[in-house]
C-alpha positions in Angstrom: -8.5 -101.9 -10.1 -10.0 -104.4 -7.3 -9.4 -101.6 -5.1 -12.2 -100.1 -6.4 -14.8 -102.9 -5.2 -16.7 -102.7 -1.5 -15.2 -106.6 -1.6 -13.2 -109.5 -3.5 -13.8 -109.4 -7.4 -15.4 -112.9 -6.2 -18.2 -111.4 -4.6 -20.0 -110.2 -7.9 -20.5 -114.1 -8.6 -20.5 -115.9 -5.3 -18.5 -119.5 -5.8 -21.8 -122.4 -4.3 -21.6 -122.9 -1.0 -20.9 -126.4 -1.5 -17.3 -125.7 -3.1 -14.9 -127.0 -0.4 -13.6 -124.0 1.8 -9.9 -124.2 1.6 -10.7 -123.8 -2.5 -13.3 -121.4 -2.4 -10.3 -119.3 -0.3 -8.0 -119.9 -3.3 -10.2 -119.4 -5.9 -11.5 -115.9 -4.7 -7.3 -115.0 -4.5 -6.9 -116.2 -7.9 -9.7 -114.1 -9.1 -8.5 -111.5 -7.2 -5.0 -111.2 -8.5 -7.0 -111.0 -12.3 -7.1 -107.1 -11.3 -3.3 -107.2 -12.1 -3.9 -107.4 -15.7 -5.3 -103.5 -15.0 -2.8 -102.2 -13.4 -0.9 -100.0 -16.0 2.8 -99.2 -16.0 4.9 -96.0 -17.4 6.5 -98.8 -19.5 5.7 -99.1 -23.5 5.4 -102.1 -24.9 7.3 -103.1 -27.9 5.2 -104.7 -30.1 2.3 -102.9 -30.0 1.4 -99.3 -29.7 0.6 -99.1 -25.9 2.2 -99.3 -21.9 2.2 -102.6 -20.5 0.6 -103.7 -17.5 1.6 -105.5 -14.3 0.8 -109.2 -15.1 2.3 -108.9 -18.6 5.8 -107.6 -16.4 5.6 -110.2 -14.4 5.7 -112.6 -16.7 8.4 -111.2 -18.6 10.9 -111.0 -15.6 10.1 -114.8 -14.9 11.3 -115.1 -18.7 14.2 -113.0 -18.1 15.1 -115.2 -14.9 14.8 -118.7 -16.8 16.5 -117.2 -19.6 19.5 -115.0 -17.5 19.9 -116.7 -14.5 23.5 -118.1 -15.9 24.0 -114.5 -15.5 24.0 -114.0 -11.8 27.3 -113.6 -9.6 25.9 -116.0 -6.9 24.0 -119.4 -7.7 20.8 -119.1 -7.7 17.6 -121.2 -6.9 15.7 -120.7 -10.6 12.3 -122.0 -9.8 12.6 -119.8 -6.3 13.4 -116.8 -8.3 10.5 -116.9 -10.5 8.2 -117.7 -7.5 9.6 -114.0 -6.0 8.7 -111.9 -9.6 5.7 -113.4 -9.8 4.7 -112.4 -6.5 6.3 -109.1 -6.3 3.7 -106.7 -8.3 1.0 -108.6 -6.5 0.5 -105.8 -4.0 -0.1 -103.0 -6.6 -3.8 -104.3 -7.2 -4.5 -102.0 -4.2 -1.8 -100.1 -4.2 -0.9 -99.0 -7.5 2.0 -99.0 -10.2 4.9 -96.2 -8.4 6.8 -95.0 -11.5 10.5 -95.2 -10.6 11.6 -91.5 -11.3 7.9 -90.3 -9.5 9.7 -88.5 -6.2 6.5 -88.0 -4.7 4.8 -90.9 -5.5 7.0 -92.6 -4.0 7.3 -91.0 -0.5 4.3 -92.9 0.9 5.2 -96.4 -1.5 5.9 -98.7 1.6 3.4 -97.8 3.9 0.9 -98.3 0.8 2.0 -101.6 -0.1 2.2 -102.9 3.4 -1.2 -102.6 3.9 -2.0 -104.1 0.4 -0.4 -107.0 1.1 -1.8 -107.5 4.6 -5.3 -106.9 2.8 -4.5 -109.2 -0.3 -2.5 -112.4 1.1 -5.1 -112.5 3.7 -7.7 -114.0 1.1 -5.6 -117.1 1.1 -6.0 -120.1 3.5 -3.1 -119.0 6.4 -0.7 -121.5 5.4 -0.6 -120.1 1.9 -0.7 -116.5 3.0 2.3 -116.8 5.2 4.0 -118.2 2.2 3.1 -115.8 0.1 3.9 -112.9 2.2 7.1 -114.5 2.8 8.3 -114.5 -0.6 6.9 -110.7 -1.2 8.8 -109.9 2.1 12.2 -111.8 1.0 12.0 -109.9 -2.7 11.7 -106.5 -0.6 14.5 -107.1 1.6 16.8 -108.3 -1.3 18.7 -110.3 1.6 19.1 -113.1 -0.6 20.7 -114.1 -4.0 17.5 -115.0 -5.7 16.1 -111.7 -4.4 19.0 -109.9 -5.5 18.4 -111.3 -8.7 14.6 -110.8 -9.2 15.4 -107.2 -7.7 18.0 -107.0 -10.8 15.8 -108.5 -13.6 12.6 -105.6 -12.2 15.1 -102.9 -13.0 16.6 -104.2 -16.2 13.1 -105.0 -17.9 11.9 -101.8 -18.5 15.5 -100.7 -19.3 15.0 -103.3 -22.3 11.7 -101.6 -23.3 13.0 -98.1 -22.7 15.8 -99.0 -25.4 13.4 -100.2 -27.7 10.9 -97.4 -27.4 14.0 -95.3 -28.0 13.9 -93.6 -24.5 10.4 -94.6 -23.5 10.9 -93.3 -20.1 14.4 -92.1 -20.0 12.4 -88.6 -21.4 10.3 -88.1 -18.5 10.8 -84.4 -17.4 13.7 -83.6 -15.1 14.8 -87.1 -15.5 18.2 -87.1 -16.8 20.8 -90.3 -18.1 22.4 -89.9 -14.2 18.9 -90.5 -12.6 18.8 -93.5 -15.2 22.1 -95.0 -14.2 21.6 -94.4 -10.2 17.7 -96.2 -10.4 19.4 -99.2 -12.5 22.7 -99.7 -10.5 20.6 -102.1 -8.0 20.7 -104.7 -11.2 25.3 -104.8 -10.3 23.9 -105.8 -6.5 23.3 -109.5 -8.7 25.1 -109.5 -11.5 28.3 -107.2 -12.9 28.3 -108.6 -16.6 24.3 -107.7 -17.2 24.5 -104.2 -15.2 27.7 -104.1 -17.9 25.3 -104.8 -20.7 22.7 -102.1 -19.0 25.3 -99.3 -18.6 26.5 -99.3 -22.3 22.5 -99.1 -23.2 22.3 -96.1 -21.0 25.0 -94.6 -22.1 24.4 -95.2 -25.7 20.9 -93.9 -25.4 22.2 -90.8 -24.1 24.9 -91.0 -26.5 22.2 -91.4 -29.1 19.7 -88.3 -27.4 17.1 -90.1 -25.7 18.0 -89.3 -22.8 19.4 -85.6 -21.2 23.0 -85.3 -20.3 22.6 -83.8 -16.6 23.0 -84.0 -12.6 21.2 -87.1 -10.9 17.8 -85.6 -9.2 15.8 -86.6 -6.0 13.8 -89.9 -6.5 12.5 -92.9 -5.1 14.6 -95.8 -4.2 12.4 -98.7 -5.4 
């Protein structure tokens, strides 16, 4: 993780001091936000025998929001939506992956990403990283339709793996198909005919055993 450098990932091959400023600013957040690709999720991937990391999520909800967007319950900017999911995760090159069903990994979550993004954006030129922030702040707040949305296509990704792995993380321990439904009921917030779609692969999963039959349990709300 970047985290783990004294400075920028830039710094361990310094752009010439010739390059103009404003894209030596960008640059060293572009190379920056590389650290992404190393940040590990819970999540398995489908085709190939390992968990997926952050950039290669990212991408795949801005697929899912081209490809479902006829989907939501409110019209929705398209291109804005993608601009929130690809900014959303950004934070988590300082601040790490949460797992969803992690209680206590989750109790400090906001005050940890907070600071990442204050730390991250700020690598930008200021224009950019009040733009940035902005979006990062709008997909948090969920106050809008193409928030809702992005909110809605972060939760019903890894759903999609989860199916495919056969539970994936549905089997955490102590996690039961309640906790499942309760995390994912944010994705009805944007749209009832996909959180439909989720709910009878919960339930079929459960149906199916891979996922235990139980009382809901104390968990994060991100």
């Amino acid at each position: 993780m970047a985290d783990d450098q004294t400075g920028p990932l830039a710094d361990v091959t310094p752009f010439p001091d010739t390059l103009d400023a404003r894209l030596r600013e960008q640059f060293t957040f572009l190379v920056e936000v590389d650290a992404l690709k190393a940040v590990l999720r819970r999540s398995p991937l489908v085709a190939v025998e390992r968990r997926e990391n952050d950039a290669e999520h990212s991408w795949h909800l801005a697929m899912m929001v081209l490809i479902l967007a006829e989907y939501s319950d409110e019209p929705i900017d398209t291109g804005h939506t993608v601009q929130l999911v690809l900014v959303h995760d950004l934070v988590e090159i300082y601040a790490g992956d949460t797992p969803l069903y992690d209680s206590d990994a989750g109790a400090d979550q906001e005050e940890r990403e907070v600071a990442a993004a204050e730390r991250l954006f700020a690598l930008l030129p200021e224009d950019q990283a009040r733009w940035v922030r902005a979006l990062w702040d709008e997909f948090e707040a969920r106050r809008t339709p193409e928030a809702r949305f992005a909110k809605a296509m972060d939760r019903l990704q890894p759903l999609l793996l989860n199916w495919m792995a056969r539970g994936g993380t549905w089997r955490t321990p102590g996690v039961t198909a309640e906790d499942v439904r309760a995390r994912k009921a944010v994705i009805g917030d944007a749209s009832t005919p996909l959180w439909r779609a989720g709910r009878q692969l919960i339930d079929e999963g459960e149906a199916r055993g891979w996922s235990r039959s139980g009382e809901t349990t104390e968990g994060p709300s991100a």
